[in-house]
C-alpha positions in Angstrom: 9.0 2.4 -13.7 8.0 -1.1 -13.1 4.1 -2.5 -14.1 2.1 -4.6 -12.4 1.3 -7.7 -14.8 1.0 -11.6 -13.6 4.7 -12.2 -13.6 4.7 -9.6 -10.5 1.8 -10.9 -8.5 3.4 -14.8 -8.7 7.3 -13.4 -8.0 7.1 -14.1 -4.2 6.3 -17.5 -2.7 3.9 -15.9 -0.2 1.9 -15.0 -3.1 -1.4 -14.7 -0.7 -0.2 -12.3 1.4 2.1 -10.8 -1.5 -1.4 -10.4 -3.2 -3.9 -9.1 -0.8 -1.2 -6.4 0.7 0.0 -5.2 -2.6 -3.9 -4.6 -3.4 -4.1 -2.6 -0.9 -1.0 -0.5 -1.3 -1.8 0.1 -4.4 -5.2 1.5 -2.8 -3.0 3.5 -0.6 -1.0 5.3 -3.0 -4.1 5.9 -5.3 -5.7 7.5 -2.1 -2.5 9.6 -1.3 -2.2 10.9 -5.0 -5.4 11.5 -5.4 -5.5 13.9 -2.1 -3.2 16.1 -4.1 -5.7 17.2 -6.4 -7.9 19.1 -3.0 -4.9 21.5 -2.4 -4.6 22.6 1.4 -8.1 20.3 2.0 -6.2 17.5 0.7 -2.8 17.8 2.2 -1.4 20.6 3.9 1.5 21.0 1.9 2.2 19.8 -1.9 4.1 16.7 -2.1 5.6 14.5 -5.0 4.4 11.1 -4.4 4.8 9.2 -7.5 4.8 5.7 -9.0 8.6 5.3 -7.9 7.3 5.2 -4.6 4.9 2.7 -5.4 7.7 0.4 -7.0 10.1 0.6 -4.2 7.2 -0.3 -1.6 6.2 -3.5 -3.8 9.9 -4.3 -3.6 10.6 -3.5 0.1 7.1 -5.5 0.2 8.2 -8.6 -1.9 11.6 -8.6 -0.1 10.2 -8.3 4.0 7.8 -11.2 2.7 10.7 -13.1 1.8 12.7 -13.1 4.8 10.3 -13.5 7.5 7.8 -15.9 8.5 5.3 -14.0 9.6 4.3 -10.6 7.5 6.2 -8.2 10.1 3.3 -5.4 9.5 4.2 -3.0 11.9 7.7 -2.8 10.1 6.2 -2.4 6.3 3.5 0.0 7.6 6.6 2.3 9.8 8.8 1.5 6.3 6.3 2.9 3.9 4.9 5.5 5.8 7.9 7.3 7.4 10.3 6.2 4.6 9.3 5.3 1.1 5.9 8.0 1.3 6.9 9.3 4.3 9.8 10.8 3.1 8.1 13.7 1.3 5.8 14.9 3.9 7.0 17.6 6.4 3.9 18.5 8.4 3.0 16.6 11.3 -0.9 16.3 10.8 -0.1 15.4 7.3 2.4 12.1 8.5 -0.3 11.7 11.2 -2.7 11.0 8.2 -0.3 9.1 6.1 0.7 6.8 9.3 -3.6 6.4 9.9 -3.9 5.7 6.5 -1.6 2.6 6.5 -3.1 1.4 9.8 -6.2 0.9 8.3 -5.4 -0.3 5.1 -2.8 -2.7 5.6 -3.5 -5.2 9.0 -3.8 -8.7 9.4 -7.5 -8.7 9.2 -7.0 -8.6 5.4 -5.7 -12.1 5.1 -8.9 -13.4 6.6 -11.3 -11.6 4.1 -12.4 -8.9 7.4 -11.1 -5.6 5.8 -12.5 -3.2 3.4 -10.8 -0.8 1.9 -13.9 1.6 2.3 -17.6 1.7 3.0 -18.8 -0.9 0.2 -15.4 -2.5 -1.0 -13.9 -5.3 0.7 -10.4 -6.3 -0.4 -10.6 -8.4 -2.9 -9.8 -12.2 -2.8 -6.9 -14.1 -4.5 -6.7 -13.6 -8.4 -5.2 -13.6 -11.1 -4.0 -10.2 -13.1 -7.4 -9.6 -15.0 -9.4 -10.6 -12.1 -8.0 -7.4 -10.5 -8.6 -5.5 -13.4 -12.6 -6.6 -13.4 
């Protein structure tokens, strides 16, 4: 299982963009494991999401960031929500909501300090570890 700690928000050298989407899949898994606990008003069926799923996304993340100049969203939000998350869900309405979650959480509005997460929380700007935390 890996942790976040500082040495993981300064391992890519996009660390900006590294930063504000981890944040916010991090808020997207919380959101998607939390649904669990509504039963059949949560998700339609029970699925497994877990922190392994969490871990591969922040590497799929940190390596897509890597390789490409621009952040290739469409690709990370198809990758994490048909694939890494995506993988577990078998209804339609239920992949429907996974794919709407992504759309709304992860866009290139949060780069420029536009997005929140929900009513009242903005994504948060570039920090260190225990800023997060705060």
């Amino acid at each position: 299982m890996m942790f976040l700690f500082q040495d993981t928000l300064e391992m890519c050298s996009r660390e900006t963009e590294f930063k504000s989407i981890l944040f916010a899949l991090c808020y997207f898994h919380a959101v998607v494991a939390e649904r669990r606990k509504f039963g059949p008003q949560g998700w339609n069926r029970s699925y497994p999401f877990n922190t392994g799923d969490l871990t591969i996304s922040v590497n799929v993340l940190y390596n897509f960031l890597e390789a490409n100049t621009k952040v290739p969203y469409d690709d990370l939000r198809y990758l994490f929500g048909e694939i890494m998350y995506g993988g577990h869900i078998t209804d339609d309405w239920d992949r429907r909501l996974c794919r709407t979650y992504l759309e709304e959480f992860i866009r290139p509005e949060m780069l420029d300090g536009e997005l929140s997460l929900a009513p009242g929380f903005p994504l948060p700007g570039n920090m260190d570890y225990s800023g997060y935390h705060q």
